[in-house]
C-alpha positions in Angstrom: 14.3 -27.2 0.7 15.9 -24.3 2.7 17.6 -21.6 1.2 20.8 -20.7 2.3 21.2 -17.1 4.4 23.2 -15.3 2.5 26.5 -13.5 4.1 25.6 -10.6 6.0 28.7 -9.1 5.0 32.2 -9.7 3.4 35.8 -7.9 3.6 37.9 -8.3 0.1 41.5 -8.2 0.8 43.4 -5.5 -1.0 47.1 -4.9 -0.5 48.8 -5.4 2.7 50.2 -1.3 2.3 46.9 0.1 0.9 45.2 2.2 3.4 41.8 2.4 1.0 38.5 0.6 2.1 35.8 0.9 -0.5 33.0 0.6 1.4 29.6 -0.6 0.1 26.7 -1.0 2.0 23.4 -0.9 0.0 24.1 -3.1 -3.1 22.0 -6.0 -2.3 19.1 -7.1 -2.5 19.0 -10.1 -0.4 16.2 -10.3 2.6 16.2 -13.3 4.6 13.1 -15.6 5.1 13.6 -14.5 8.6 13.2 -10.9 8.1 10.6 -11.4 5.3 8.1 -11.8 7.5 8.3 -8.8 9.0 7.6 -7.2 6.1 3.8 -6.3 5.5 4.4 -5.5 1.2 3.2 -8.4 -1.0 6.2 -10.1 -3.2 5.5 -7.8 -6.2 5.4 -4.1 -3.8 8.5 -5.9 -1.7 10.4 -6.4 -5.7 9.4 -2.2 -6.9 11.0 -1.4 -3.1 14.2 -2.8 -3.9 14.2 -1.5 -6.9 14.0 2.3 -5.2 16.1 1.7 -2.2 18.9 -0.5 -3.7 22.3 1.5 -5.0 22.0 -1.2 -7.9 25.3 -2.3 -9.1 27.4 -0.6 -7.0 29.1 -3.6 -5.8 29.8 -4.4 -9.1 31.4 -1.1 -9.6 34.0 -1.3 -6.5 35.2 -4.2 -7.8 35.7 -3.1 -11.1 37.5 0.0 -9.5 39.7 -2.1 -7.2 40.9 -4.6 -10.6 42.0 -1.4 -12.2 44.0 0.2 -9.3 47.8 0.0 -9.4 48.1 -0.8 -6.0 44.1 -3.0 -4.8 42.3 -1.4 -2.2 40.1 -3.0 0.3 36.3 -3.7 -0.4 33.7 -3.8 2.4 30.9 -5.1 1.0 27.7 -5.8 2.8 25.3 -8.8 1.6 21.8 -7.8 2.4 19.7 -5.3 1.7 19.7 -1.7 3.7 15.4 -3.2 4.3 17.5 -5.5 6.7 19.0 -3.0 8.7 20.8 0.1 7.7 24.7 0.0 8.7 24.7 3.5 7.8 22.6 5.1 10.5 23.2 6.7 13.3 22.0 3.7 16.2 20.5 6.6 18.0 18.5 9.6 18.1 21.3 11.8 15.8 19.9 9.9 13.4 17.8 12.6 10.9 16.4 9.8 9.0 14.3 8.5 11.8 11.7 11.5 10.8 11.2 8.9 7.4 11.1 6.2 9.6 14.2 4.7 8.2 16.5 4.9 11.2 18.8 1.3 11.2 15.8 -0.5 11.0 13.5 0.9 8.3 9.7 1.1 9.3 8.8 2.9 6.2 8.7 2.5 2.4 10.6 5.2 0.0 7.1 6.4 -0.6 5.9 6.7 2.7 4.3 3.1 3.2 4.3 1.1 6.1 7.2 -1.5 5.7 6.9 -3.6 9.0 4.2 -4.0 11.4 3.8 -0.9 14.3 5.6 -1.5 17.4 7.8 -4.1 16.1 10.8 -4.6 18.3 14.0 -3.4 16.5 17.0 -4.7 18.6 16.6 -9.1 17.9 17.6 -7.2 14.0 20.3 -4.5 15.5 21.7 -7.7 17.5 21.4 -10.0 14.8 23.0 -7.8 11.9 23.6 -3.9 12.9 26.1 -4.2 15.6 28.4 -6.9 14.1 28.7 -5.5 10.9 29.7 -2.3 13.0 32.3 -4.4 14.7 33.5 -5.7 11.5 34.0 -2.7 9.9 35.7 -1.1 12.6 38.2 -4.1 12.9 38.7 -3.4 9.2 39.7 0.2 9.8 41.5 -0.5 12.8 43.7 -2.8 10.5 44.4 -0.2 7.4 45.8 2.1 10.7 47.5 -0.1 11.9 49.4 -1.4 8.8 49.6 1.9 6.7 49.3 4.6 10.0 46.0 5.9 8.3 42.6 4.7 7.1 40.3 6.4 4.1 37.2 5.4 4.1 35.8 5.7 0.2 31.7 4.9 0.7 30.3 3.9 -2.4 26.7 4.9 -3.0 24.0 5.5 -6.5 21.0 7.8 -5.7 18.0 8.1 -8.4 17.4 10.6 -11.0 14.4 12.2 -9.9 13.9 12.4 -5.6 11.3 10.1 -4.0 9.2 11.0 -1.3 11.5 9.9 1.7 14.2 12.3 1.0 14.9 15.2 3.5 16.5 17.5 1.5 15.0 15.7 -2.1 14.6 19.4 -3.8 18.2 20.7 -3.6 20.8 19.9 -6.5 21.1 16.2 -7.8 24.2 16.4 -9.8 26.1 13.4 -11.8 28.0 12.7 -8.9 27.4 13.9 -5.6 30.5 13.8 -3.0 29.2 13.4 0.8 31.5 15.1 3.3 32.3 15.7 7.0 33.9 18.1 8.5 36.4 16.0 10.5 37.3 12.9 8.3 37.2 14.8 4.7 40.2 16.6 4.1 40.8 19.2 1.5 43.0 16.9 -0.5 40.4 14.5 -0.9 38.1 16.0 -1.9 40.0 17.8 -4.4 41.0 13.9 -5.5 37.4 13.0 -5.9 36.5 16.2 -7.7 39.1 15.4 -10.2 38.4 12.1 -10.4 35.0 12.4 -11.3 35.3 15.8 -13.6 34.2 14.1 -16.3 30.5 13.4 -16.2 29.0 16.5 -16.2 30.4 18.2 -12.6 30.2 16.9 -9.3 28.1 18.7 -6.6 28.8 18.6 -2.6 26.3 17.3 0.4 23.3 17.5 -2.1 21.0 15.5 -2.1 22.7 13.5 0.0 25.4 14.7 2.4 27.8 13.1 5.1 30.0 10.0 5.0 30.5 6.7 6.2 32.8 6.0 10.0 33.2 3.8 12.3 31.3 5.7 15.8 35.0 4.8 17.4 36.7 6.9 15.3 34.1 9.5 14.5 35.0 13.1 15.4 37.8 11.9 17.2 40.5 10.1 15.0 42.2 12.5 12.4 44.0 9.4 10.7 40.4 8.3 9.6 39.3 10.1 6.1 36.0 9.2 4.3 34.3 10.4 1.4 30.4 9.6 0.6 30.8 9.3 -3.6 26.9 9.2 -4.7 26.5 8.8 -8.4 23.5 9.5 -10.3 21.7 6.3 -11.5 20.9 7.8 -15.1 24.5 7.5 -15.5 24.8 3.6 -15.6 22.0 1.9 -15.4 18.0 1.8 -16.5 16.0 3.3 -13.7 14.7 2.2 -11.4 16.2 -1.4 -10.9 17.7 -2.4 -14.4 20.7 -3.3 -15.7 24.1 -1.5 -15.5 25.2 0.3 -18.9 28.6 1.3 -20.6 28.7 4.1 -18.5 29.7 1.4 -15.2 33.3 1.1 -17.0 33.8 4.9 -17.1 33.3 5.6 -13.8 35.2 2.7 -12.7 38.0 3.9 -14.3 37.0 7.0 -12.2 37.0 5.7 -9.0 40.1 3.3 -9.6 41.8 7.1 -10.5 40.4 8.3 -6.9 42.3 5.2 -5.6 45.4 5.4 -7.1 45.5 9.2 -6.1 44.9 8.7 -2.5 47.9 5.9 -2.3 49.7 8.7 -3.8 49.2 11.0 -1.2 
């Protein structure tokens, strides 16, 4: 019997006026048969893999958010995992990452291990996955500006307690909530949204250990009507490390982010 492939990705309507699109891209854990084979871990190292690279829950978490908001945001959600391909990276050589070997098409594990086979040609997955995602999301943003005049892009991410190998930058802060920004898309009153927002779990940090946020390349460093914000929360906040369940702590900050929300349609 085959198994079905599961959606590569999925846009939840919000309200026709809500210029909000939670964005979630690294929730799943889904790898297609097709793309299993191109993986070179066993079944068991392939599960403890997921387990470090997924932001567990987090889809779970937008759409507790979005419930709670006066007015619903958008959701972007993507159905497989980042192993797949990474809709996140840069599909060229701006791409930092690619020193890990996890540029849009991972070649390396969390740790450091090979993932797929040397050589492998990237673009049949880029083709198959990156680049319409990329579309879709775009159309998505393209939609909130045309219906609301803006866009704000809200990119909804978990990052582990302790750093593992692959991180760049793995020894700098790792506060309870870490809020990714750019220089063009973040505006102060955003960020001073999110900082409120999420005041109560301990403090937020900025761009550490993770920094940067989420847009589409056709409006990146170009379109001022396009804000994003990278909101990175600490795993030991709502969950068992390093793939377990979600805890009580997944309604607080839902209530957090649903406060982030309702803010920014106030703006």
């Amino acid at each position: 019997m085959t198994t079905p492939e599961p959606s590569p990705f999925q846009l939840l309507s919000g309200a026709p006026g809500s210029p909000v699109l939670l964005h979630v891209p690294h929730s799943s854990r889904a790898v297609p048969q097709r793309v299993r084979g191109g993986i070179v871990l066993d079944d068991a190292a392939l599960e403890t893999e997921l387990d470090h690279i997924t932001d567990s829950h987090t889809d779970e978490l937008a759409a507790r958010a979005a419930g709670l908001c006066s007015t619903a945001p958008w959701c972007f959600v993507n159905g497989l995992s980042r192993l797949v391909v990474d809709p996140e990276q840069f599909p060229d050589d701006r791409e930092e990452m690619l020193a890990a070997g996890m540029g849009p098409v991972y070649t390396r594990t969390t740790h450091g291990e090979p993932l797929r086979l040397p050589g492998e040609d990237p673009e049949p997955l880029l083709g198959r996955w990156f680049h319409p995602y990329a579309r879709a999301i775009t159309e998505a943003v393209d939609d909130r500006l045309a219906a609301t005049g803006r866009a704000v892009v809200i990119d909804v991410h978990s990052y582990p307690s302790a750093a593992l190998p692959y991180e760049l930058h793995g020894t700098g802060p790792r506060p309870p909530v870490c809020l990714g920004t750019d220089g063009f898309h973040t505006p102060p009153e955003l960020l001073a949204l999110a900082e409120a927002a999420f005041s109560g779990f301990g403090g937020t940090g900025r761009d550490s250990p993770f920094s940067g946020t989420y847009v589409p390349l056709k409006h990146y460093g170009t379109d001022p009507r396009v804000g994003a914000l990278m909101i990175e929360i600490r795993r030991d906040l709502y969950m068992t490390e390093p793939g377990g369940p979600a805890g009580p702590g997944l309604d607080a900050l839902a209530s957090a982010l649903a406060g982030l929300v309702d803010g920014l349609h106030a703006l």
